[in-house]
C-alpha positions as CSV (number, residue, x, y, z in Angstrom):
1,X,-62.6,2.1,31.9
2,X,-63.4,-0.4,29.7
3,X,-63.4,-1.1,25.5
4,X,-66.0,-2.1,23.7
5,X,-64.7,-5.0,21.0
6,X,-66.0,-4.5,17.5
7,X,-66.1,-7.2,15.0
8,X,-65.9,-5.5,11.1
9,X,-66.3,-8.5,8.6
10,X,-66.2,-8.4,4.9
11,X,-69.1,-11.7,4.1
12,X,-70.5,-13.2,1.7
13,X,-74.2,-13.9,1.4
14,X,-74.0,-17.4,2.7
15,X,-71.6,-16.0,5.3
16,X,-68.5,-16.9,4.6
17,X,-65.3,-14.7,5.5
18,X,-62.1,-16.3,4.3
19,X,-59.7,-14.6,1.6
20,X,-61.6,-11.6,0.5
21,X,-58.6,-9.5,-0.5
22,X,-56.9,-11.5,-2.9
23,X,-55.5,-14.6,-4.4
24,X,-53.7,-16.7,-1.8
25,X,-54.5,-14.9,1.0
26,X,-56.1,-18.2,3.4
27,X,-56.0,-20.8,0.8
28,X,-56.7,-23.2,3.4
29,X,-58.7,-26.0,3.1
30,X,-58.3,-25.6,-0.9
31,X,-60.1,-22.1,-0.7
32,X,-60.5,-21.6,-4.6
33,X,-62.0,-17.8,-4.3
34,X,-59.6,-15.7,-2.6
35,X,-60.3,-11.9,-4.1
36,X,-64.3,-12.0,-4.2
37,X,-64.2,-8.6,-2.0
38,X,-62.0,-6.7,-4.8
39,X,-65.1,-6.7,-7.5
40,X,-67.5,-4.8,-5.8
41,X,-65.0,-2.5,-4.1
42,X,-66.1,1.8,-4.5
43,X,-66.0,5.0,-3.4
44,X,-69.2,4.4,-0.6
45,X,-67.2,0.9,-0.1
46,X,-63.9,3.5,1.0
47,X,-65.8,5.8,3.2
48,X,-67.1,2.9,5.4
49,X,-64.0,1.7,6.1
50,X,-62.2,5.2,6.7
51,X,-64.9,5.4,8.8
52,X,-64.3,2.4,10.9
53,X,-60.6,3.2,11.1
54,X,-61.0,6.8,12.1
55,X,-63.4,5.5,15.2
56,X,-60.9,3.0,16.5
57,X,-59.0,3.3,19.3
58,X,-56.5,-0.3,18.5
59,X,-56.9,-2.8,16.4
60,X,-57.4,-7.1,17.2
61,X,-56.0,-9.8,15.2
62,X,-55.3,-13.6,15.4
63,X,-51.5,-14.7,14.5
64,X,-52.8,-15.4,10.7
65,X,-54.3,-12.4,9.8
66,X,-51.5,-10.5,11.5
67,X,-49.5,-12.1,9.3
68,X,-50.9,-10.9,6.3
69,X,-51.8,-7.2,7.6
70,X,-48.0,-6.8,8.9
71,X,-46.7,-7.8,5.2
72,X,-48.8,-5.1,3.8
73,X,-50.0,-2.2,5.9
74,X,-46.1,-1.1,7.0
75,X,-45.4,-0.3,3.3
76,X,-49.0,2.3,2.7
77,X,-47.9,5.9,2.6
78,X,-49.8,7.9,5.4
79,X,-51.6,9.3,2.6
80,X,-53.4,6.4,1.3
81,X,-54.8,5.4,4.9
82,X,-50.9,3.8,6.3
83,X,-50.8,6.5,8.8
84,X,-53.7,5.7,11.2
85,X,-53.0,2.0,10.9
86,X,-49.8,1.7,11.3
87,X,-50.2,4.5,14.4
88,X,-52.8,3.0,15.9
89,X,-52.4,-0.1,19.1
90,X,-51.9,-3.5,17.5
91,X,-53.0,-6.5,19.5
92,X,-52.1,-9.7,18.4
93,X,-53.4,-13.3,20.3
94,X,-50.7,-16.2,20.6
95,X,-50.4,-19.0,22.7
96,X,-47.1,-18.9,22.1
97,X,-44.0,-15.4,23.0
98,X,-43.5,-14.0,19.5
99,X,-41.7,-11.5,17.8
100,X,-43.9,-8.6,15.9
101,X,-42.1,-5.8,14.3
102,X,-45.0,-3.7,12.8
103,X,-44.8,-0.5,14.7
104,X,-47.2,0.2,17.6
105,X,-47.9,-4.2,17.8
106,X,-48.3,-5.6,21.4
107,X,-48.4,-9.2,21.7
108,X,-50.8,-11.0,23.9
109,X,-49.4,-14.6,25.0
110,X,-52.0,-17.0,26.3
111,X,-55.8,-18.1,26.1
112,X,-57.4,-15.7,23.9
113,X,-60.5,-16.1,26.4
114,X,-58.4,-14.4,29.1
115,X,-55.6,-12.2,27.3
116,X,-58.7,-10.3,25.6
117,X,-61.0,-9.9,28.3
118,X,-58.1,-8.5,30.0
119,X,-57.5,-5.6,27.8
120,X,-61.2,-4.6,27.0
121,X,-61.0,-4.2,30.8
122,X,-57.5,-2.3,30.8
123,X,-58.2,-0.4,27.9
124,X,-61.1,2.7,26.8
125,X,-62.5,3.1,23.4
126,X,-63.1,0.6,20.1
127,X,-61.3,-2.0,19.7
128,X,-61.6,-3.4,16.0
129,X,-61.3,-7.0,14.8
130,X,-60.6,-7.8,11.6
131,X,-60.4,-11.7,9.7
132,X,-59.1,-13.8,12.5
133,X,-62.2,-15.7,11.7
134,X,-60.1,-18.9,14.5
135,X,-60.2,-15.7,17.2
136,X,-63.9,-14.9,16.6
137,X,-64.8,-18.4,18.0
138,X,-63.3,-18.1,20.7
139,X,-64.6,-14.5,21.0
140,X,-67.7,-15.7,20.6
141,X,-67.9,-18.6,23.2
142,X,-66.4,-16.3,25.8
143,X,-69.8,-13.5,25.4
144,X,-66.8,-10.8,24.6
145,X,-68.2,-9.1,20.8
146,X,-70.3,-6.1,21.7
147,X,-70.8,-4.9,18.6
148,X,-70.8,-6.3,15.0
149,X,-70.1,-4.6,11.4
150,X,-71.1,-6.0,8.7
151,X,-70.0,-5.8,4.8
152,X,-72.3,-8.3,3.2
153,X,-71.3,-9.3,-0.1
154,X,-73.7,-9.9,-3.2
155,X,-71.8,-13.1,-3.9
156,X,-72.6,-16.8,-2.7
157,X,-69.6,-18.7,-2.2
158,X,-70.5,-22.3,-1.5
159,X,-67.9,-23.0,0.6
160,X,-64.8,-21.3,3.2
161,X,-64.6,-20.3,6.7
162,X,-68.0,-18.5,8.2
163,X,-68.4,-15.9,10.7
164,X,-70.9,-18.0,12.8
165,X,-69.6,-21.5,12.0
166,X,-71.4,-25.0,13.1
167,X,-71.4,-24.6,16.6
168,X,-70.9,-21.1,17.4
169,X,-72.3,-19.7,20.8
170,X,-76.0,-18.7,20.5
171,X,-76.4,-15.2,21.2
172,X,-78.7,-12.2,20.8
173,X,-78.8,-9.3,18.5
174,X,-80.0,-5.6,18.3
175,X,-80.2,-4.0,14.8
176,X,-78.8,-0.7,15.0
177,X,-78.4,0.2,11.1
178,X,-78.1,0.2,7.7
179,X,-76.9,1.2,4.5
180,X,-75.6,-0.1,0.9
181,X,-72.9,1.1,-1.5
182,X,-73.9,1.1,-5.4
183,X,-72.1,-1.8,-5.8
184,X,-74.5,-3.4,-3.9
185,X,-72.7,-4.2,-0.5
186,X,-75.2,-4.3,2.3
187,X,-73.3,-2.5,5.6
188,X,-75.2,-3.4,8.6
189,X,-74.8,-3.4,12.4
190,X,-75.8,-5.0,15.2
191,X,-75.3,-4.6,19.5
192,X,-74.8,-7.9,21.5
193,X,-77.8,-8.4,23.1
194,X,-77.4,-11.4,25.6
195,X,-78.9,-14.7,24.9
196,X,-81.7,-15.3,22.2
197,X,-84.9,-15.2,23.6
198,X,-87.8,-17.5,21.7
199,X,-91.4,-17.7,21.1
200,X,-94.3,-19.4,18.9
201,X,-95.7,-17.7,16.1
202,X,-98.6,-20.0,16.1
């Protein structure tokens, strides 16, 4: 038994992932461009995610985007997607006992490193990460992303927080496929491969 961790990131060209849903979602760091997602948003864009949704087994999240997912998702009528999010396991990393009262949430107290390389190993299926962008480094450093999904964004930001920020863990990857919406969202994936391997072209 054992899940296999699944990062699905809405990006920008230049690779940035904070606040694509709206207005004052992460304004940190005086984020001016909250909402750059909601543009380019279609019907190709929906079946994607459904898709995602539908393949997952419980969901991952870091205490902030918790947050903002709990203040939204328990409010969605099972019609309109509520009913296999607010179903489906919630996992949420703290270093710190807290209280979560979204249905289905179990809360992970301690190093991220640890708590999460605990439940791939006590858990089958796809577990999905979404935002958490704080999480992902840690994710990342500890070798425990097998699989990355990738919205990318025809929209270059200048600034925000990145998936693979200054000094995130070198690692290998394996394209495993493509497509784009007519919006012009690129959705692309790629397996964990191990470390980079390097050459000369000359």
């Amino acid at each position: 038994m054992a899940s296999k961790l699944v990062v699905s990131t809405f990006v920008s060209l230049d690779g940035v992932m904070q606040a694509p849903g709206g207005p004052g979602e992460d304004d940190a760091n005086g984020f001016p461009h909250g909402g750059w997602l909601a543009p380019h948003v279609d019907e190709k864009f929906g079946e994607i995610m459904g898709d995602q949704l539908e393949r997952a087994t419980g969901m991952l999240l870091g205490r902030r985007s918790y947050d903002i997912l709990a203040a939204h998702w328990p409010g969605v009528p099972d019609e309109e997607g509520g009913a296999k999010i607010n179903s489906m396991p919630k996992y949420v990393t703290t270093r710190t006992p807290m209280t979560a009262e979204w249905r289905n949430t179990h809360v992970l107290v301690g190093e991220a490193a640890r708590t999460v390389a605990d439940l791939k190993r006590d858990t089958d299926g796809e577990i999905l990460v979404q935002g958490s962008s704080d999480l992902l480094r840690t994710l990342q450093e500890a070798e425990l992303v097998d699989e990355y999904r990738l919205l990318v964004f025809p929209v270059v930001l200048g600034q925000g927080k990145r998936l693979f920020a200054e000094g995130t863990a070198p690692a290998g990857l394996r394209f495993t496929g493509s497509t784009a919406t007519g919006a012009g969202v690129l959705y692309v994936t790629y397996e964990w491969a191990g470390k980079p391997s390097y050459g000369s072209v000359a």
